[in-house]
C-alpha positions as CSV (number, residue, x, y, z in Angstrom):
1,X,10.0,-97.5,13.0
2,X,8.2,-100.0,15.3
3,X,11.5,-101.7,16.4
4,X,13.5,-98.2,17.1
5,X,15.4,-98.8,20.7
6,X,16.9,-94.9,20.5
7,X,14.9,-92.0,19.7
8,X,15.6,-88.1,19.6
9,X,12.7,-85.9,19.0
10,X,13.7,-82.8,21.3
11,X,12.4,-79.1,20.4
12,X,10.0,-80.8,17.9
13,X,6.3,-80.2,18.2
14,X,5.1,-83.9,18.0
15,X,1.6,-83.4,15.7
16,X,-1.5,-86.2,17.1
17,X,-0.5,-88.4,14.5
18,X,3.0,-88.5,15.8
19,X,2.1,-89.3,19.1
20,X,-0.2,-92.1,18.0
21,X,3.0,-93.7,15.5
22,X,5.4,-92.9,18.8
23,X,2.7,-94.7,21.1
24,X,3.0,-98.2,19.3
25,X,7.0,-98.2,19.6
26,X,6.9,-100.9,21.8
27,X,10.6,-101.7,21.3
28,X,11.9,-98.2,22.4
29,X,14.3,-98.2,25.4
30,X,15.6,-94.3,25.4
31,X,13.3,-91.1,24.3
32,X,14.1,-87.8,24.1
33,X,11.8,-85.3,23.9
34,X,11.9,-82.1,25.7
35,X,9.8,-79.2,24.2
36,X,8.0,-81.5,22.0
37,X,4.4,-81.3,23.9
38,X,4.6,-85.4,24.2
39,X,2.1,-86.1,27.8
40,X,1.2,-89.9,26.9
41,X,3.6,-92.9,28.2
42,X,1.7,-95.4,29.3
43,X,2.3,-97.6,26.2
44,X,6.1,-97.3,26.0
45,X,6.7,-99.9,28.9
46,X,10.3,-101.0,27.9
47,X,11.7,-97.6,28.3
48,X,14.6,-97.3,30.7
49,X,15.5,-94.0,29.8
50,X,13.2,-90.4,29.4
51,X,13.8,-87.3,28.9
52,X,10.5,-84.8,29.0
53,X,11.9,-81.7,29.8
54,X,9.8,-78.5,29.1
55,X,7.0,-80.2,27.9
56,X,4.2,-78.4,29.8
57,X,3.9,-81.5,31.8
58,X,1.2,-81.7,35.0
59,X,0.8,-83.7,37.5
60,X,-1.9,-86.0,35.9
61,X,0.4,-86.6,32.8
62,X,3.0,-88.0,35.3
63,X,0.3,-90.6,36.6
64,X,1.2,-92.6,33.5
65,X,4.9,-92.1,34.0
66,X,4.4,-93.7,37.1
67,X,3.9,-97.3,35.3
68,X,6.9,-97.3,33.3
69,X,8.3,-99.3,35.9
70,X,11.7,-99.9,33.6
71,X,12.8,-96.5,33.9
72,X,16.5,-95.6,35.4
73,X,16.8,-92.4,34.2
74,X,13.8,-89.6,34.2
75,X,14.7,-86.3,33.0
76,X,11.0,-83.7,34.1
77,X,12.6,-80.1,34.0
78,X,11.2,-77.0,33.7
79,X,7.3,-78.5,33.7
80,X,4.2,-77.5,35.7
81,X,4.4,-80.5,38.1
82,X,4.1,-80.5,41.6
83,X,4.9,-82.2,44.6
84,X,1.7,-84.1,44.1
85,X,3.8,-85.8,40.9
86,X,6.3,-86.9,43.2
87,X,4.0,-90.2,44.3
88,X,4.0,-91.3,40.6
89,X,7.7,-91.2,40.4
90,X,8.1,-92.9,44.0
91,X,7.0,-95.8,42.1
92,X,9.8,-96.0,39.8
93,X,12.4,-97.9,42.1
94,X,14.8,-98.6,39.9
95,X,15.5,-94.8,38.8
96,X,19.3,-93.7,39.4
97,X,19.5,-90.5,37.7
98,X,15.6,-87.9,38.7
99,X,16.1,-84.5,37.3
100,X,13.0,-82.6,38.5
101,X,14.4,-78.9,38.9
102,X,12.4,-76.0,38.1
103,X,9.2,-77.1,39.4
104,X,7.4,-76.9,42.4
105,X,8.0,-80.1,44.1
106,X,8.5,-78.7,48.1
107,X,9.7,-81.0,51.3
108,X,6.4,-82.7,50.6
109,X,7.3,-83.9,47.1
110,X,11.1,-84.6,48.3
111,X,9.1,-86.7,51.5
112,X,7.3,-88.7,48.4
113,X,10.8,-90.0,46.9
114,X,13.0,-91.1,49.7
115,X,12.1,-94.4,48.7
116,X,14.2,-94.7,45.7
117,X,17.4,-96.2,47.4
118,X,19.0,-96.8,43.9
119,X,18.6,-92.9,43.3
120,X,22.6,-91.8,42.8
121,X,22.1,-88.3,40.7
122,X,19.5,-85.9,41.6
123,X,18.5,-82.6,40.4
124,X,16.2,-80.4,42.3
125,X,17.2,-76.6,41.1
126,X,14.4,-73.8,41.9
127,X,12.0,-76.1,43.4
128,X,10.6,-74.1,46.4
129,X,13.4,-76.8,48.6
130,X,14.0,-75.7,52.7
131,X,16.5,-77.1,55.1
132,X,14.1,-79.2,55.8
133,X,13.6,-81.0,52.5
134,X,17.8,-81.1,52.7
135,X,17.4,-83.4,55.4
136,X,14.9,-86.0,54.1
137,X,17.4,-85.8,51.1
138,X,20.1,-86.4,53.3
139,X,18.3,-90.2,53.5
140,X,19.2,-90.8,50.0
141,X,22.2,-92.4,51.0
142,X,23.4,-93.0,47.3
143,X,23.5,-90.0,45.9
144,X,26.7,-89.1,44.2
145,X,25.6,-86.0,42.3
146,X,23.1,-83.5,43.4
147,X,22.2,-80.1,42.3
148,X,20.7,-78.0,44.8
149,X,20.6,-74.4,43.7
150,X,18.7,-71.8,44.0
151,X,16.4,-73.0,47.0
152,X,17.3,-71.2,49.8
153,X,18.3,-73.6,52.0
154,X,20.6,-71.8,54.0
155,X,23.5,-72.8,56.4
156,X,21.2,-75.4,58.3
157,X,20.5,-77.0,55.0
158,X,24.4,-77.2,54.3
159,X,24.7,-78.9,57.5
160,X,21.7,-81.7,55.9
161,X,24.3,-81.7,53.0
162,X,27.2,-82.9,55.1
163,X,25.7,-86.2,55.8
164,X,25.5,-87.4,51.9
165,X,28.8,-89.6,52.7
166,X,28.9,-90.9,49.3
167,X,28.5,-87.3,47.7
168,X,31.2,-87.1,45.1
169,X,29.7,-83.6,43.3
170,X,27.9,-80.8,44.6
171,X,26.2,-78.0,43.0
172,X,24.6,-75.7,45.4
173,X,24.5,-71.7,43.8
174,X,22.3,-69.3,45.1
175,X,21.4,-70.8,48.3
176,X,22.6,-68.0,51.0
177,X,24.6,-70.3,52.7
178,X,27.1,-68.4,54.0
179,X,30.1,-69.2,56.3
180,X,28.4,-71.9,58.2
181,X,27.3,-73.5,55.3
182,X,30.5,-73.4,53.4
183,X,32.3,-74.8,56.8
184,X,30.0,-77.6,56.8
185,X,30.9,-78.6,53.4
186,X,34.0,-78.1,54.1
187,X,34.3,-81.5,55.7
188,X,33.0,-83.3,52.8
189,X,36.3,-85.0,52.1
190,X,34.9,-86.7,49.2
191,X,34.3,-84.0,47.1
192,X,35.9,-84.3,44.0
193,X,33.5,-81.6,42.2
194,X,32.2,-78.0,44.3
195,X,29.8,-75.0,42.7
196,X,29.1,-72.9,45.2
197,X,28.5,-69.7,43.2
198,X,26.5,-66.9,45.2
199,X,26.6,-67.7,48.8
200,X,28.3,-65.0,50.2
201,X,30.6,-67.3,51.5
202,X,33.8,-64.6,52.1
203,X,37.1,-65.2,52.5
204,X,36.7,-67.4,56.0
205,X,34.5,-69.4,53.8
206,X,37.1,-70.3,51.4
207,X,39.0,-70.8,54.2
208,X,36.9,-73.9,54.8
209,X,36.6,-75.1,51.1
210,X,40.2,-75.2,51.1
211,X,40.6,-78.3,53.5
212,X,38.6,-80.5,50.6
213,X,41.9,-81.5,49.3
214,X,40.1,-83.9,46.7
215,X,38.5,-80.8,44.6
216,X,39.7,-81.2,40.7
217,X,36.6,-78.7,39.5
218,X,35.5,-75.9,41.7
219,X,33.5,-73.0,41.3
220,X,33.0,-70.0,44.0
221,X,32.1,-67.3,41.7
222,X,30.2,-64.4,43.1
223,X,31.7,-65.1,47.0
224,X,33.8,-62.2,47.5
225,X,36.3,-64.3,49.0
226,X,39.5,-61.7,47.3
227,X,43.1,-62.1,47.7
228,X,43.2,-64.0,51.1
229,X,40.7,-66.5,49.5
230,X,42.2,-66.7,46.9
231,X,45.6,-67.9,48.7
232,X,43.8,-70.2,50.4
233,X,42.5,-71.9,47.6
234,X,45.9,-72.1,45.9
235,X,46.4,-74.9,48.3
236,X,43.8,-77.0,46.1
237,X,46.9,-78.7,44.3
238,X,44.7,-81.4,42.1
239,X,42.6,-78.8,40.7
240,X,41.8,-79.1,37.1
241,X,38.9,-76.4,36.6
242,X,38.8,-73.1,38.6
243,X,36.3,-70.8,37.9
244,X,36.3,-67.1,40.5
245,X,34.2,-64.7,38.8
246,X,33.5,-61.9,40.4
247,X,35.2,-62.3,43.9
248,X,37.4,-59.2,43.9
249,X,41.1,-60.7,43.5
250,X,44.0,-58.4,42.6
251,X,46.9,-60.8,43.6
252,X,47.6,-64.1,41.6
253,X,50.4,-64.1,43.3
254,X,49.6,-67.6,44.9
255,X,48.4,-69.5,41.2
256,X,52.0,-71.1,40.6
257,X,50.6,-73.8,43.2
258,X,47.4,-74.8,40.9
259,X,50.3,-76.4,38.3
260,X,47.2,-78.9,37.1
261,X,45.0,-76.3,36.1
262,X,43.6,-76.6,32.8
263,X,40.6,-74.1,33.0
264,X,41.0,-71.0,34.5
265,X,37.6,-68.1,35.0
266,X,38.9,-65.0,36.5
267,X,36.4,-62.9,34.9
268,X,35.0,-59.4,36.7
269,X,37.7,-59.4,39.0
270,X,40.7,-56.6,39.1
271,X,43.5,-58.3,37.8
272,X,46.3,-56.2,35.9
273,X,49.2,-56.5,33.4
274,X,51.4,-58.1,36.1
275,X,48.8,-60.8,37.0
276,X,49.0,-62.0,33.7
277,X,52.7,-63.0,34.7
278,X,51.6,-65.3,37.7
279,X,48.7,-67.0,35.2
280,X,52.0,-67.9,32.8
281,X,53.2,-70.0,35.6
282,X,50.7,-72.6,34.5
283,X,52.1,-74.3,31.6
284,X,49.5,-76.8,31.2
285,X,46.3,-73.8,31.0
286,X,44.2,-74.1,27.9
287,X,41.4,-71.7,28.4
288,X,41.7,-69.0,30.2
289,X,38.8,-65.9,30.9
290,X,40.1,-62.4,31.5
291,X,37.0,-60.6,30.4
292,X,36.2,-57.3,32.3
293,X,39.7,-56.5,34.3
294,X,41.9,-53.9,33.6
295,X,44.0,-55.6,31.2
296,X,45.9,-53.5,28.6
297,X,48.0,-54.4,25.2
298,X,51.1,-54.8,27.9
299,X,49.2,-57.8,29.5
300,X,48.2,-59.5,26.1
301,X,51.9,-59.1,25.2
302,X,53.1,-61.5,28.3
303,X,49.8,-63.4,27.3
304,X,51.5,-64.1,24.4
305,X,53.9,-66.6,26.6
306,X,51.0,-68.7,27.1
307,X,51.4,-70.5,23.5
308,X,49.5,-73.8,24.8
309,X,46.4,-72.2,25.0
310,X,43.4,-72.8,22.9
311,X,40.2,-70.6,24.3
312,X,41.3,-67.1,25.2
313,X,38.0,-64.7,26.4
314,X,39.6,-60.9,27.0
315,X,36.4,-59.4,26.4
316,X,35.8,-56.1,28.3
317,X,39.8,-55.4,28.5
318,X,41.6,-52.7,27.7
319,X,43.3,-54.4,24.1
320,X,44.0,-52.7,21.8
321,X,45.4,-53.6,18.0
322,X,48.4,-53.4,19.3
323,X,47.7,-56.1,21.8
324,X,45.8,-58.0,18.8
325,X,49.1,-58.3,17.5
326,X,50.8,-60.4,20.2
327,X,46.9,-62.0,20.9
328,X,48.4,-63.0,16.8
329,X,51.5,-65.3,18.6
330,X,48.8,-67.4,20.0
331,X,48.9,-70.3,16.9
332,X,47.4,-72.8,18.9
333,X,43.8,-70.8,19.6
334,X,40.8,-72.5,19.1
335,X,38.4,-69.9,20.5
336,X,38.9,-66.4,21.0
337,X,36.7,-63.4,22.3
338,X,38.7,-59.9,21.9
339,X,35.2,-58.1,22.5
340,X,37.3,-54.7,23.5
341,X,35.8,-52.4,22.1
342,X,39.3,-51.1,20.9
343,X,39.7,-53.3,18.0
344,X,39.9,-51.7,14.2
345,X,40.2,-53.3,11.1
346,X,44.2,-53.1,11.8
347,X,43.9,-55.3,14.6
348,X,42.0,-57.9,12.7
349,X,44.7,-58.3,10.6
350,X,46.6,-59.7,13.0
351,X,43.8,-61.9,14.5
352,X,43.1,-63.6,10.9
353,X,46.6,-65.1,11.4
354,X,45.4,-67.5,13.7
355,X,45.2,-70.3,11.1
356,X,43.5,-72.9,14.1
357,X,40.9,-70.6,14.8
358,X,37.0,-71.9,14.4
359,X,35.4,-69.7,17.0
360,X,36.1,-65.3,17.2
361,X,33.9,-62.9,19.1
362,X,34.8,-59.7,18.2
363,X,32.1,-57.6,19.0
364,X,31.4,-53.7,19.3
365,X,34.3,-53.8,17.6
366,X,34.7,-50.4,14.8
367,X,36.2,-53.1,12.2
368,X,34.1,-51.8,9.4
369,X,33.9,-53.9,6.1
370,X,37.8,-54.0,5.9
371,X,37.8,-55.9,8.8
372,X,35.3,-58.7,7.6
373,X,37.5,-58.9,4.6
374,X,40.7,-60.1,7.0
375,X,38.4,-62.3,8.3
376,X,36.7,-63.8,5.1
377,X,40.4,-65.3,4.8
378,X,40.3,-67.4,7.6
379,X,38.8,-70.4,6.1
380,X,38.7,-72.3,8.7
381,X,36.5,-70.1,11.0
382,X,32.7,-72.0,11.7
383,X,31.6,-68.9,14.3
384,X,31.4,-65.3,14.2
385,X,29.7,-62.9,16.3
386,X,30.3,-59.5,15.4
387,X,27.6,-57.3,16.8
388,X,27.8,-53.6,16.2
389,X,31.0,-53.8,14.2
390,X,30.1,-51.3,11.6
391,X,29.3,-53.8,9.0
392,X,27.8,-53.0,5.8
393,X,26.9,-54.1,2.6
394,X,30.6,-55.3,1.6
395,X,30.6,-56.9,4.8
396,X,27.7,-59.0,4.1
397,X,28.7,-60.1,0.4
398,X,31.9,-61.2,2.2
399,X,30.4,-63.0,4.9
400,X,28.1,-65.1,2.6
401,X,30.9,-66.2,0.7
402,X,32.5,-67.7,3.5
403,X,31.2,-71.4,3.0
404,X,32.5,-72.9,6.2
405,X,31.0,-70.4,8.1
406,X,27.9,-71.8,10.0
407,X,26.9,-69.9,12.9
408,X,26.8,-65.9,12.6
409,X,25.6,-63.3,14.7
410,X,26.0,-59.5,12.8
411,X,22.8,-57.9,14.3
412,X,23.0,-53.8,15.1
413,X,24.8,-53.4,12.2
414,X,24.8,-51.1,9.0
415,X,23.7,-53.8,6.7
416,X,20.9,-52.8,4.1
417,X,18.0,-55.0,2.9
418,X,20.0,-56.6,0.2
419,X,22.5,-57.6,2.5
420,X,20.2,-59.1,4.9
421,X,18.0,-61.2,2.3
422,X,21.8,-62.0,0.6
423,X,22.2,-64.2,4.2
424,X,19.0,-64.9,4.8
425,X,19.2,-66.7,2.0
426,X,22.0,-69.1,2.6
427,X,21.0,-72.5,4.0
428,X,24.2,-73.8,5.2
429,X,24.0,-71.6,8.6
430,X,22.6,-73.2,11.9
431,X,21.9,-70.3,13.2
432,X,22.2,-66.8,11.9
433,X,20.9,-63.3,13.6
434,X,21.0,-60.3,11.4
């Protein structure tokens, strides 16, 4: 034990003992530990990498951090530090990667690490941040990756943004930047990664994202930039990941441009049956994420076209069994949420066809026990989550038999006692929820 280099503890509580056996590890390069209560470092001087996330952390326990002059990578998430903390870590100048999001750090704390010129990915989520903290950021010269959201920051802070030259991903949600924000961004030419989700950004916004010809991932979800955004975004030709949930698009009219696209999110918008047809212009789409538009068992039939792709989510549609049955044409799926509401036991039938299949969702579904037993055939499923599917005792004998089957969700459902302790008692699941 005393020569370990690598060491995972995370989500374990770490008893006194522990911590006294971890403290004389003197070889140990890498820990990680989050939720595991650990608050003494001092001794573990040839770490170069820590991860303490969620460990009820203050600012006295980061005093000791502090020394561990070693460290390039310092991971302090969700803890109960403040920007007092911040001086400890300033001494760590050979850091390149800081997550300290979820905290209260403040333009004071940011002020307190400026220092770190080596500092290339920074995390700083929910941390009571201003435009003004943006700006001493903007010092950081290095920084390729930094995620921003949820401080508030506003369009003055997106300006700040704009002068992180070497900034190659951004990830700035929930920070009300708006239009002026998004147009400052928008000249971030180096940008090969965007997440923008909830900053009102509209359609003129988009306008300005569009010009970052570089983009392969991008998210905008939650801008309300519709249709007109939508075409302008279309223009993004090296695209790989696009993800617009939630911005009120009708016409896909445009998406035969985006011919790189491998990962599509359209979910919560209004697309219909004939939108489907412009999505099965992309012949190199693997997932795709339809859930809650007004998608009927015509749609799922021209989605059956799509026979490259391996994570389908139609949740919250309007398929039917009859559209389970050209979901069925699908061979190559993966992954699959059919989450309808609309889906019987006759519908399953088709889905158990899907001989690749390791992952279904079919929740408040009616499938009944005679559903489960379709399923209990596909021996090659790992996940099921079928909540409210009118499961009952049958169900449950069937379920447990399935001996590949490791993760299963079957809460709010009509199985007894029996049934229940019949899982319960099975040790091969990672997780189960009855």
């Amino acid at each position: 034990m005393k020569n370990l280099t690598y060491l995972n503890i995370d989500w374990n509580k770490i008893s006194e003992k522990s911590k006294i056996i971890l403290s004389g590890m003197k070889h140990l390069k890498i820990l990680a530990a989050s939720g595991s209560e650990i608050d003494k470092f001092s001794r573990l001087d040839q770490l170069t990498e820590l991860n303490v996330n969620w460990n009820r952390l203050k600012d006295e326990d980061v005093e000791s951090i502090g020394n561990l002059k070693n460290l390039t990578l310092l991971e302090l998430s969700g803890n109960e530090i403040s920007k007092n903390s911040m001086k400890f870590i300033s001494q760590l100048s050979e850091l390149t990667k800081l997550s300290v999001g979820l905290n209260s750090i403040e333009n004071e704390g940011i002020n307190s690490i400026i220092n770190l010129s080596k500092l290339t990915c920074l995390n700083i989520i929910n941390a009571n941040i201003t435009s003004e903290g943006v700006k001493l950021i903007g010092k950081l010269s290095n920084l390729t990756i930094l995620d921003i959201s949820g401080n508030l920051i506003g369009a003055e802070g997106g300006q700040y943004i704009g002068e992180l030259k070497n900034l190659k991903t951004l990830v700035a949600s929930d920070n009300e930047l708006g239009v002026l924000g998004a147009k400052s961004i928008g000249e971030m030419n180096q940008l090969t990664s965007l997440c923008l989700i909830g900053n009102s950004i509209g359609n003129e916004g988009a306008k300005y994202i569009s010009q970052l010809s570089q983009l392969t991932d991008l998210d905008l979800g939650k801008n309300e930039i519709g249709d007109e955004g939508f075409k302008l975004l279309a223009k993004l030709e090296k695209l790989t990941n696009l993800d617009l949930v939630s911005n009120n698009i009708s016409d896909l009219s445009s998406t035969g441009q985006l011919g790189l696209l491998n990962c599509l999110d359209v979910r919560k918008n209004k697309i219909e049956d004939k939108g489907i047809r412009n999505i099965c212009q992309l012949s190199g789409l693997q997932s795709l994420r339809l859930c809650a538009n007004p998608i009927t068992s015509e749609g799922a039939k021209i989605l059956s076209e799509m026979v490259q792709l391996t994570n389908l989510s139609i949740s919250e549609t309007h398929i039917d069994d009859e559209g389970a049955k050209f979901i069925a044409q699908l061979t190559t799926l993966k992954y699959l949420d059919i989450s309808t509401k609309r889906i019987t036991a006759n519908g399953v039938k088709f889905i158990c066809q899907l001989s690749k299949l390791i992952s279904l969702d079919i929740n408040w579904n009616n499938i009944g026990d005679e559903g489960v037993l379709y399923i209990s055939r596909m021996q090659q499923l790992e996940t099921l989550n079928a909540v409210y599917c009118n499961i009952g005792l049958e169900g449950a004998k069937l379920l447990s038999e399935m001996e590949q089957l490791t993760v299963l969700d079957v809460k709010i459902n009509r199985i007894p006692g029996e049934g229940i302790q019949l899982l319960e008692n099975i040790a091969r699941f990672k997780s189960l929820v009855v």
